[in-house]
N, C-alpha and C positions, 0 to 999 in steps of 0.2 A: 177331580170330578165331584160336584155338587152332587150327593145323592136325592132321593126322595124325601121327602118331608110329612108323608101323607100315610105311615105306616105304623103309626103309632110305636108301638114296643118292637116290633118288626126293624125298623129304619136301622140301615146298615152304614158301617161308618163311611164317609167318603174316603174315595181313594189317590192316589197320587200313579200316573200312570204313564208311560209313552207313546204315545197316539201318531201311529204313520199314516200317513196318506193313502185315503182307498180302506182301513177300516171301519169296521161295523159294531160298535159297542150294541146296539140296539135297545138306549136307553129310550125310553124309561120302562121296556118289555123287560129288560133285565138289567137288575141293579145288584148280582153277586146272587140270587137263590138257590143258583142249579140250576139244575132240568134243563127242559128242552128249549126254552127260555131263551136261556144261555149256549144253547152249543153252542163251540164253534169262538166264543166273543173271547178275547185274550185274555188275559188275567191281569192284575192290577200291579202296578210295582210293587206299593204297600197300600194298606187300610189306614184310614186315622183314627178319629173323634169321630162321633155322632155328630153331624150339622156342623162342621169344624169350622167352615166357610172359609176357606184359605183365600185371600185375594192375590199370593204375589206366591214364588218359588225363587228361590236360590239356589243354582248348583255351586259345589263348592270344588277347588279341586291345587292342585298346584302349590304356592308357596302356605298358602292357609289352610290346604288339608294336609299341610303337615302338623299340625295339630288338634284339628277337627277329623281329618281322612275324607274320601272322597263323599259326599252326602249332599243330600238335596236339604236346603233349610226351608220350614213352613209354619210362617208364623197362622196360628189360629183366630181367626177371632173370637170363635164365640166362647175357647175357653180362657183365653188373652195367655198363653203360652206358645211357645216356638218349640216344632218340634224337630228334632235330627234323624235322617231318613239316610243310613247307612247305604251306600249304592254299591253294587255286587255286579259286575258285568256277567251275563248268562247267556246262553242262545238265542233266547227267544229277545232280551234285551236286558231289563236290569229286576233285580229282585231287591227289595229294602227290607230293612228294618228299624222301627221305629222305638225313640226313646226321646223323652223331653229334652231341650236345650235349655233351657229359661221357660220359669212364668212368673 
């Protein structure tokens, strides 16, 4: 998810998230602040970059996460690096963690 752009030093980083059918992010009323804003809105898989402008994802998983592990790949553009987004299966769905793959 592209966040805001319009927040100056505020602007939070975009997120990588799993979006079902029937939810309500309530962007652009809430883009990760808090408050009341946000009740209720899910939570992000992971955060990236500021303005990261991801165009594609990759999940990875199977004969090649046996050496990568299971992780969503996202290349950035606007900081021209790919980052690796550790995938953690949870209740609510998946929680990441992010570390560079290449830049």
């Amino acid at each position: 998810m592209n966040q805001r752009d319009d927040l100056g030093a505020s602007t939070p980083g975009d997120w990588l998230s799993l979006v079902r059918e029937g939810e309500d992010w309530r962007f652009p009323g809430c883009y990760g602040q808090g408050g009341s804003a946000c009740a209720g809105v899910p939570q992000p898989t992971a955060v990236l970059d500021k303005h990261a402008a991801v165009g594609a994802v990759t999940i990875v998983t199977g004969q090649l996460g046996r050496s990568i592990g299971t992780a969503a790949l996202v290349p950035e553009w606007a900081s021209a690096k790919v980052q690796r987004v550790a995938l953690t299966r949870t209740r609510a769905g998946y929680a990441g963690s992010v570390a560079p793959l290449a830049n």
